[in-house]
C-alpha positions as CSV (number, residue, x, y, z in Angstrom):
1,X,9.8,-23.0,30.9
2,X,9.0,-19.6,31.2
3,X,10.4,-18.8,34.6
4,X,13.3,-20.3,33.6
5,X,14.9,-16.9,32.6
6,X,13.5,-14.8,34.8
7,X,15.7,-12.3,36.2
8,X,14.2,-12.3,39.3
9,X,17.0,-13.4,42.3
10,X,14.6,-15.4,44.8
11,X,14.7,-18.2,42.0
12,X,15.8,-21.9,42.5
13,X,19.7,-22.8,42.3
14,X,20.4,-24.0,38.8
15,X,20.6,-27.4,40.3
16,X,16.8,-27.7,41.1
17,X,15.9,-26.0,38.2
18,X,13.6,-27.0,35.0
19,X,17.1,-26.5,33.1
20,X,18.1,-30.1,34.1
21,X,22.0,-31.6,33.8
22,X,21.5,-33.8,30.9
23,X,22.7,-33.0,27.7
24,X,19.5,-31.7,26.4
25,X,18.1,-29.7,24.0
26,X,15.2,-26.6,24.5
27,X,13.1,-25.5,21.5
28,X,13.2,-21.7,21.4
29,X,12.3,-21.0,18.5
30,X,8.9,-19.3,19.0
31,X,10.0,-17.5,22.0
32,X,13.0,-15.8,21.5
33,X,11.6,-12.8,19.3
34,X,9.7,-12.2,22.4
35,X,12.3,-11.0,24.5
36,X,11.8,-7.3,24.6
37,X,10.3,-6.6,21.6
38,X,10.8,-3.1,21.1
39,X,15.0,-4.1,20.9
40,X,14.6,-5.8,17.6
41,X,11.3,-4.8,15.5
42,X,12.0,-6.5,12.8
43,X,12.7,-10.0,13.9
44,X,9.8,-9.7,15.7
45,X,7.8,-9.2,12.8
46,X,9.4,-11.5,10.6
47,X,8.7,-13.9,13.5
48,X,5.2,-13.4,13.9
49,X,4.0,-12.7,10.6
50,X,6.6,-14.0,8.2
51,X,8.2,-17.2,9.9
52,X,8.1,-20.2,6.9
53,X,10.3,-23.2,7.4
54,X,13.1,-24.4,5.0
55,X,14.6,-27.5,4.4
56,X,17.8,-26.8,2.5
57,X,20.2,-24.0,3.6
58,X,20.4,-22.4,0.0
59,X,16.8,-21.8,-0.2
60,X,15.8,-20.6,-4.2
61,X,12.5,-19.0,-4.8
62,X,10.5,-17.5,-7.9
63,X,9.4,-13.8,-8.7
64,X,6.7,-13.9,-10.5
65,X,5.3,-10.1,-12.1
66,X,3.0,-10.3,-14.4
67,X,3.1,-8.4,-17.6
68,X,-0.8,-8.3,-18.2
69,X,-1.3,-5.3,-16.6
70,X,1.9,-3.7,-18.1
71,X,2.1,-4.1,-21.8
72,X,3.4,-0.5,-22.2
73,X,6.3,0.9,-24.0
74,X,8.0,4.2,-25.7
75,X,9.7,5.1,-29.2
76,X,13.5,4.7,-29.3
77,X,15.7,5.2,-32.1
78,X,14.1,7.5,-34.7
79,X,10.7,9.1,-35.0
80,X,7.9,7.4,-37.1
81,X,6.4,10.4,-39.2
82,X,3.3,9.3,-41.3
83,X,3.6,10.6,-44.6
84,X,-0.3,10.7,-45.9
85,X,-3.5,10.6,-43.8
86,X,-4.5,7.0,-42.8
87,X,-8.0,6.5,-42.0
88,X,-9.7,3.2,-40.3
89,X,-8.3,0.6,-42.0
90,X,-5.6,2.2,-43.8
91,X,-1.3,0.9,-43.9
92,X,1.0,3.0,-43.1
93,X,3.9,3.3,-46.3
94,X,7.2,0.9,-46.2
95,X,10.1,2.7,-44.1
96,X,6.8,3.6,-41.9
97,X,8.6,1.6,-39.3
98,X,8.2,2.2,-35.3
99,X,10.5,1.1,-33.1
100,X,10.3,0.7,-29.3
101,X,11.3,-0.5,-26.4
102,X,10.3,-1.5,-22.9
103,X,11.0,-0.3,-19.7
104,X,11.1,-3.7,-17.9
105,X,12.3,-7.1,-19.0
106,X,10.9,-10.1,-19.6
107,X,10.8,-11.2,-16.2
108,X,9.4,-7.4,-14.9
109,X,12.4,-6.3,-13.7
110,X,12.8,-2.6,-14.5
111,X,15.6,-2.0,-17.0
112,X,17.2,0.5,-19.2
113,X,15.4,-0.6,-21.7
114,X,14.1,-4.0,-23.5
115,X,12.8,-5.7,-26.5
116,X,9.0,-6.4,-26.8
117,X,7.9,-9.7,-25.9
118,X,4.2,-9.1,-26.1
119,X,3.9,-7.2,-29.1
120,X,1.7,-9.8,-31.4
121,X,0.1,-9.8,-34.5
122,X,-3.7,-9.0,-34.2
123,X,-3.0,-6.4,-30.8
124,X,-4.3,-3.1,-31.1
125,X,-1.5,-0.2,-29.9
126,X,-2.6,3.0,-28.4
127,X,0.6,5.9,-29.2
128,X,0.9,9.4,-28.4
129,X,1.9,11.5,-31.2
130,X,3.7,15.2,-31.3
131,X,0.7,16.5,-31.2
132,X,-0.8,15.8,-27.9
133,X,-3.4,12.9,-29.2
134,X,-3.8,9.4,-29.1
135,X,-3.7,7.5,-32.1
136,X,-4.7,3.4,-32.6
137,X,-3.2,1.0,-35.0
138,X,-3.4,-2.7,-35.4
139,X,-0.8,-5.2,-36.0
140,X,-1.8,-7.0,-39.1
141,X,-2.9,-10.7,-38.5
142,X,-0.9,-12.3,-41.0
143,X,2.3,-10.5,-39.7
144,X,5.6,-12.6,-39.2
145,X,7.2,-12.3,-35.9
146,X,11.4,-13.1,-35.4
147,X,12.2,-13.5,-31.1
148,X,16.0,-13.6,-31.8
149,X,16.3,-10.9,-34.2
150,X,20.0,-9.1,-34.0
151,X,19.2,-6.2,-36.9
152,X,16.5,-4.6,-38.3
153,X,14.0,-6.5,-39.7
154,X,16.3,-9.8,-40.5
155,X,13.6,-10.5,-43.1
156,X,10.6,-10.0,-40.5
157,X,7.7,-7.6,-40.2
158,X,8.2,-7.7,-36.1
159,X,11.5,-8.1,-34.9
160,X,12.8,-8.9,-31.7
161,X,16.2,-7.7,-31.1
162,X,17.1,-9.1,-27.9
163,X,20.9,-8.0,-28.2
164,X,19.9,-4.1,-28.1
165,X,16.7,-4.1,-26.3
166,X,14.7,-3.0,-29.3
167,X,11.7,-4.6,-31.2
168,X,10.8,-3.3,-34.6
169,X,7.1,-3.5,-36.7
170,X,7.2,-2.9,-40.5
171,X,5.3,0.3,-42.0
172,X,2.9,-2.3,-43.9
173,X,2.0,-3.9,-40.9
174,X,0.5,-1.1,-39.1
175,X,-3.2,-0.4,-39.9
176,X,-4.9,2.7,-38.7
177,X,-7.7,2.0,-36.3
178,X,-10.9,4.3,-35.6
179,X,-9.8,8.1,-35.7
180,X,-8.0,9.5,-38.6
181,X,-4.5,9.8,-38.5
182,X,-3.3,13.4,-40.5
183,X,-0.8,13.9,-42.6
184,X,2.6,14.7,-41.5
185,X,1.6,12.8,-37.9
186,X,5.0,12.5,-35.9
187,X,5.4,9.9,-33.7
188,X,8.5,10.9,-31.3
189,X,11.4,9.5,-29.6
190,X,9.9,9.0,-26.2
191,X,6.7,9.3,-26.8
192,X,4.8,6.4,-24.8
193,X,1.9,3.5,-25.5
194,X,0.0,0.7,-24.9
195,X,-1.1,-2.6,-25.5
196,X,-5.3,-2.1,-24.9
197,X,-5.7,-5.5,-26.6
198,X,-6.5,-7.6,-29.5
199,X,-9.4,-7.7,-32.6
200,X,-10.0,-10.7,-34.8
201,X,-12.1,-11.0,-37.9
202,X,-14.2,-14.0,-37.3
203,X,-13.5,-17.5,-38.0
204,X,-9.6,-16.9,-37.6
205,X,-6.9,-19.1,-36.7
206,X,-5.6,-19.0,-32.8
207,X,-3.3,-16.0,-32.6
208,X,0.2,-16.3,-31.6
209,X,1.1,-16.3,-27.9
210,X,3.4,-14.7,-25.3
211,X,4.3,-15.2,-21.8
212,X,6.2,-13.5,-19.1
213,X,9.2,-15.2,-17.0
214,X,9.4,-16.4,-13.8
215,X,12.8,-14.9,-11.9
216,X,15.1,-17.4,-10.0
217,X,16.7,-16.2,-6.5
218,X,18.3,-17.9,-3.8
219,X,18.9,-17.0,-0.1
220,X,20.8,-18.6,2.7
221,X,20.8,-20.0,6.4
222,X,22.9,-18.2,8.4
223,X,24.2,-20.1,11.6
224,X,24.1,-18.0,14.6
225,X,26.1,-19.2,17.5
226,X,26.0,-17.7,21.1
227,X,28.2,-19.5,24.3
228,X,28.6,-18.5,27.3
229,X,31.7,-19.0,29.6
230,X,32.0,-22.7,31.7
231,X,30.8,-22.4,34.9
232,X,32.6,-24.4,37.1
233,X,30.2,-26.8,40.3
234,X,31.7,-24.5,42.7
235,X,30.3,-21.2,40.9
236,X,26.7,-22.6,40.2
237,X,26.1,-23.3,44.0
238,X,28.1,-19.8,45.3
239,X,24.9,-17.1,45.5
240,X,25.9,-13.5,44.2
241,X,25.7,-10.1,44.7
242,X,22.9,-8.3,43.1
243,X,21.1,-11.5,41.3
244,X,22.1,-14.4,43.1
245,X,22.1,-16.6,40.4
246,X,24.8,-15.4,38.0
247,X,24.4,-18.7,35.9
248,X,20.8,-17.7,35.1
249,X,21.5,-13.8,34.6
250,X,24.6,-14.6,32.1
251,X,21.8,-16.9,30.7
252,X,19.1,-14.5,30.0
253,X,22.1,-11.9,28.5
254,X,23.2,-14.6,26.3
255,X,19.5,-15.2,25.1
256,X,19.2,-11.7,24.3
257,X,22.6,-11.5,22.7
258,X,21.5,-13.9,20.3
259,X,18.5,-13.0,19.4
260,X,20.2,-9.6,18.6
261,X,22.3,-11.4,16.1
262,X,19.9,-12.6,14.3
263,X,18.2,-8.6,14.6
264,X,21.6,-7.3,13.0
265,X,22.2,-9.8,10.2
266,X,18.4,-9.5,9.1
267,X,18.9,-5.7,9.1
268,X,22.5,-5.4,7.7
269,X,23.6,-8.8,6.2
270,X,25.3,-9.4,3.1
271,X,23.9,-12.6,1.3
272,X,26.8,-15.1,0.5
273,X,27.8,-18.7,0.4
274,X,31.3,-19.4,0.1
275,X,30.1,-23.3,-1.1
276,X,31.8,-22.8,-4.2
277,X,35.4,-21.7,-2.7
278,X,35.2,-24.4,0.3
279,X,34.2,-27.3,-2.1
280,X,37.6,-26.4,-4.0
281,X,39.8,-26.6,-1.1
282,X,38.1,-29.1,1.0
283,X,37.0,-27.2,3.9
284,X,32.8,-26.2,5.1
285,X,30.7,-23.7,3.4
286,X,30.1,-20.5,5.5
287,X,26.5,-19.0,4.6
288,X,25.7,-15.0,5.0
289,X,21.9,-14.0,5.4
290,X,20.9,-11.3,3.3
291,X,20.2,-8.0,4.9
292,X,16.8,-5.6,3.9
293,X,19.3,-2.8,4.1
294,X,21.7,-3.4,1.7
295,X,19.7,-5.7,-0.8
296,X,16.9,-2.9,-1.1
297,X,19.4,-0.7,-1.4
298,X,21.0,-2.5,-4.2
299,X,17.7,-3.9,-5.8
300,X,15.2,-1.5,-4.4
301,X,14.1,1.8,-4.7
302,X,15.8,4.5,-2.6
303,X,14.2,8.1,-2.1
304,X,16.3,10.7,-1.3
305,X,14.2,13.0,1.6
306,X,14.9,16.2,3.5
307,X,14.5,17.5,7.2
308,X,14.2,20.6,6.2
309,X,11.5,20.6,3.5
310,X,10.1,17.0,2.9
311,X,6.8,16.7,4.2
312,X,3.5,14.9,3.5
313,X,4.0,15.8,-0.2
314,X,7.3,14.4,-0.4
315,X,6.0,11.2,1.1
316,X,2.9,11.4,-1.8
317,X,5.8,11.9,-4.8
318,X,7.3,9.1,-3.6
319,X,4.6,6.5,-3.1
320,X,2.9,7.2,-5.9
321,X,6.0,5.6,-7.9
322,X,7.0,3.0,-4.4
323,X,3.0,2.0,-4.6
324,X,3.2,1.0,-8.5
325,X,0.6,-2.1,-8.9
326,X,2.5,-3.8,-11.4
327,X,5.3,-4.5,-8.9
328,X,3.4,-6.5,-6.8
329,X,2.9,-4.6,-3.7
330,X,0.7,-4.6,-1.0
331,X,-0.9,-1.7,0.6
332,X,0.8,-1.2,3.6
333,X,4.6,-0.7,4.8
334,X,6.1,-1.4,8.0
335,X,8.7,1.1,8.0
336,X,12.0,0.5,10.1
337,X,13.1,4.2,11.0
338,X,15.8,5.7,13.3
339,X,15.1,7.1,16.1
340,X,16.4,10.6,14.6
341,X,13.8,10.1,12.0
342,X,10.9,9.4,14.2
343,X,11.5,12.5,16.2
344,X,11.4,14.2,13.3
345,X,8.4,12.9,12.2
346,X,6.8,13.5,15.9
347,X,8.6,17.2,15.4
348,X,5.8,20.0,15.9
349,X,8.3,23.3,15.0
350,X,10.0,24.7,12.2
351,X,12.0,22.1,10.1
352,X,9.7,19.1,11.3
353,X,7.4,17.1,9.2
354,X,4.1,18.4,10.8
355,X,5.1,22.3,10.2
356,X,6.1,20.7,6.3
357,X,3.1,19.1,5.7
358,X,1.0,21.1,7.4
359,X,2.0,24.6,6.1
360,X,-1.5,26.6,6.1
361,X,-3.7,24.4,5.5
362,X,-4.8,21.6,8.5
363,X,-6.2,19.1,6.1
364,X,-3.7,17.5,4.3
365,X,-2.1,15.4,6.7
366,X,-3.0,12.0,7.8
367,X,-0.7,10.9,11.0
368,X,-1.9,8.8,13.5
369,X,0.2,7.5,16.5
370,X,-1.2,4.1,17.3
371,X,-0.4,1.0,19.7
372,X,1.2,-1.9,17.3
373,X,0.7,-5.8,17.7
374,X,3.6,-6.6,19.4
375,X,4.4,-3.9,22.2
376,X,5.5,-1.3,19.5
377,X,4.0,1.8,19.2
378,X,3.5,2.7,15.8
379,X,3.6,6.2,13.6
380,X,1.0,5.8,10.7
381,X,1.6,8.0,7.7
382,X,-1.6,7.4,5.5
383,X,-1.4,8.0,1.6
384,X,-4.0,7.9,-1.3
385,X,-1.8,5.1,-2.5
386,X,-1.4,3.1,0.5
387,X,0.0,3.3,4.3
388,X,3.5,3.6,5.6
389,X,3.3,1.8,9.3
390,X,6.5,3.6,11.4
391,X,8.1,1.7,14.3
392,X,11.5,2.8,16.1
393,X,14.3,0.6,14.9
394,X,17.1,1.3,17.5
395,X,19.9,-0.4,15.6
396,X,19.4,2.4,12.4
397,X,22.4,4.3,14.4
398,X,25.4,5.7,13.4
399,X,25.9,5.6,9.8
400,X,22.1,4.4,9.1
401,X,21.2,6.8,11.8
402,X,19.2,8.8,8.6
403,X,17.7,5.9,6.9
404,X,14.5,4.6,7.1
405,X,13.6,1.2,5.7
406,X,10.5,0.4,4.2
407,X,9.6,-3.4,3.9
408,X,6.6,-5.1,2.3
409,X,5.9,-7.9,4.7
410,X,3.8,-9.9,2.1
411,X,7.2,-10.0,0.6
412,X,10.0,-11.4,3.0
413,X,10.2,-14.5,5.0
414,X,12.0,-15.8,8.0
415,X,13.2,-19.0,6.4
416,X,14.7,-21.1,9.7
417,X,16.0,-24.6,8.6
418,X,13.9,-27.8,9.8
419,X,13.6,-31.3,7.7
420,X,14.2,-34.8,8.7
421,X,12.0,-34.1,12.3
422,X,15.1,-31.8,12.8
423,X,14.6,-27.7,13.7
424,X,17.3,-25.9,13.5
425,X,15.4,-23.0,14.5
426,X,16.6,-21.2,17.7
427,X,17.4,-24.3,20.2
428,X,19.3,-24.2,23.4
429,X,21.8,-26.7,23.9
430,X,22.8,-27.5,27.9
431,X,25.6,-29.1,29.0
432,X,28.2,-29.0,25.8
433,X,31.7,-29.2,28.0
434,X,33.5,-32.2,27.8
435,X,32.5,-35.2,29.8
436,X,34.2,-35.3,33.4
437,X,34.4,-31.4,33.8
438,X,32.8,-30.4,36.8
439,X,31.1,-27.3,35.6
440,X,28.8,-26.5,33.2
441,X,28.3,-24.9,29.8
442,X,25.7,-24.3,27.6
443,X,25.0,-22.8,23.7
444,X,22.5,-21.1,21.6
445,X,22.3,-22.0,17.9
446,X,20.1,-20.7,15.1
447,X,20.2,-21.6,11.6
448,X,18.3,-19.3,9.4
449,X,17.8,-16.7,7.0
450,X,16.1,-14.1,5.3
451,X,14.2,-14.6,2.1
452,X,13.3,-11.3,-0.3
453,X,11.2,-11.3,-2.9
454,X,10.9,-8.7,-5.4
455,X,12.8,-6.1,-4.2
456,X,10.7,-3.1,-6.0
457,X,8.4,-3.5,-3.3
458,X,10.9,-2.6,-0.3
459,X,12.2,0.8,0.0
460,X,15.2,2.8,1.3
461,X,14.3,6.5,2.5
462,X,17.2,8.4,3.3
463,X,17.1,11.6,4.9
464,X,19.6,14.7,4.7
């Protein structure tokens, strides 16, 4: 099937060809993203390493981030000042009260600020005070815990208060663990701690629980559709100028128009069904793909970067927050970046990241140029906290001609639609005109979309 689109103008008339005159259908589905790779990166990628099969065009998914390794938080509100020394085992005084909050959600999604889920009687808090030490307390065992608390307290010793993102613990349920804490200790707005586990005296009861929450998303199947022009009996037998099969050529340009759909929505789409609008007035649903450029750059980080002066370091500030653990990332990033931006990054003068990173110093940059997987030739940027894999993306042009887009590929999918024994993934259909024309036609159809999980672990770098 292969030779099939070859461009090459000695080939068979379209009449002898293994493209037959029945109205049948060709899988391409595996094949397509290997039409010059180096056009469209990404779908190749996605292709290769991300491809999983759907079999409902509003395909929902779960995030799951686990709070285990989080369990940290910071003092809102007022500052908890202890009023006499507490040694091991001592309670702090009634009005003693600290209140905090958490910088993520209950389903890990970073936020403004959030009530405490996993704060428990029996945990052990580690909190830095005024004075530049770290001071531990327990939760009492036998303290009462309210998860829908809207004020302070509402009769509680820890309170909840899921309406402003707050939880509270009582004064006498705070018991000093292991180093004293002075008199006069303050306990600041802002000052951070941790969860670093739990103690029980033995022969307790079982301990109250907590969980995190899984986060519900949805994505759709976008359907691509590429024709090309009838081509009447007479035009199919007539050899050309140039390639003497023009049926063939416009067939190849249609196959690579397609697949460069596909490149562009998975790139630049904007994820929407219109189900909802269409099932009120009668009509079909249209389905919109979501787009790595402007999810991430909705739900994702973004790092502002400069020609002039970002260099390796730059690239180190940033990962060290784009690599977080907690967020579920991986340790490497295939990094879809202009053309402007890789020159700059291959750049050897002044304003160019070598003469940035480098400065006066030739050992603290890590660049290697190296030959990718799949006929791509790949810029690696290697940091202490993981490895940013660079490949030209020639559609970053015009107004994304300064972006660069990080993508965890652990975390997106190319979801194509097949159930029933049906693919819907990229097919050719031959001979779609109307019975008794003489001529032919044929069509390219795709029916997919792109799934993407947990955005904080995709990336937008945009240079200035």
């Amino acid at each position: 099937m292969a030779t099939v689109y070859s461009n090459v103008a000695s080939q068979a008339g379209a009449g002898t060809a293994s493209l037959d005159n029945t109205r049948r259908v060709f899988n391409f589905g595996d094949r397509v993203a290997e039409l010059a790779p180096q056009q469209s990166p990404f779908f190749v990628y996605l292709n290769k390493v991300a491809k999983k099969a759907t079999n409902d065009p509003v395909f929902k998914f779960l995030e799951q981030r686990h709070q285990w390794q989080r369990r940290n938080f910071e003092i809102v509100t007022t500052a908890l000042t202890v009023s006499d020394a507490e040694t091991h085992g001592g309670v702090f005084d009634s009005g003693e009260d600290l209140v905090i909050t958490a910088k993520y959600d209950q389903y890990g999604k970073i936020s403004s600020g959030s009530h405490c889920p996993f704060i428990v009687p029996g945990a052990i808090l580690a909190v830095k005070a005024n004075d530049g030490n770290v001071y531990r307390f327990k939760i009492a065992e036998d303290t009462v815990v309210n998860s829908s608390a809207s004020t302070v307290h509402d009769g509680t010793d820890i309170a909840h208060m899921t309406t402003t993102g707050r939880t509270e613990i009582s004064g006498e349920k705070l018991i000093a663990v292991g180093t004293t804490i002075p008199d006069a200790t303050v306990f600041g707005t802002g000052n951070k701690g941790q969860v670093i586990g739990t103690a029980w005296a033995e022969g307790t009861d079982t301990p109250l629980g907590w969980e995190d929450k899984l986060y519900d998303r949805e994505g759709y199947c976008q359907i691509f559709k590429t024709g090309m022009n009838i081509f009447s009996g007479t035009s199919l037998a007539t050899e050309y100028r140039g390639v003497k099969n023009e049926f063939k050529r416009i067939w190849t340009d249609k196959l690579m128009e397609h697949k460069m759909d596909i490149e562009h929505a998975m790139l630049f789409g904007d994820g929407i069904t219109t189900a909802a609008q269409e099932a009120a007035s009668g009509g079909q649903p249209v389905r919109y793909s979501h787009g790595i450029v402007p999810f991430t750059s909705s739900n994702g980080k973004v790092y502002n970067m400069s020609y002039a002066s970002s260099g390796y370091d730059a690239f180190l500030d940033a990962m060290e927050d784009f690599f977080a653990p907690e967020g579920g990332n991986s340790g490497n990033k295939l990094v879809l970046a202009s053309r402007k931006v890789i020159t700059y990054l291959n750049k050897l003068g002044n304003g160019s990241f070598m003469n940035n990173s480098v400065g006066s110093s030739q050992y603290r940059l890590d660049v290697q140029s190296i030959p990718g997987a799949f006929g791509h030739q790949v810029t690696m940027v290697n940091t202490i906290f993981g490895n940013l894999h660079f490949v030209a993306e020639p559609l970053l042009r015009g107004p994304w001609e300064d972006y660069c887009v990080a993508v965890d590929m652990k975390n997106v999918a190319y979801r194509p639609l097949v159930g029933n024994g049906v693919s819907r993934d990229t097919f050719i259909e031959t001979n779609v005109q109307d019975n008794g024309i003489d001529g032919r036609q044929d069509a390219v159809l795709t029916e997919a979309g792109l799934e993407i999980s947990l955005p904080e672990t995709h990336a937008i770098l945009k240079f200035s």
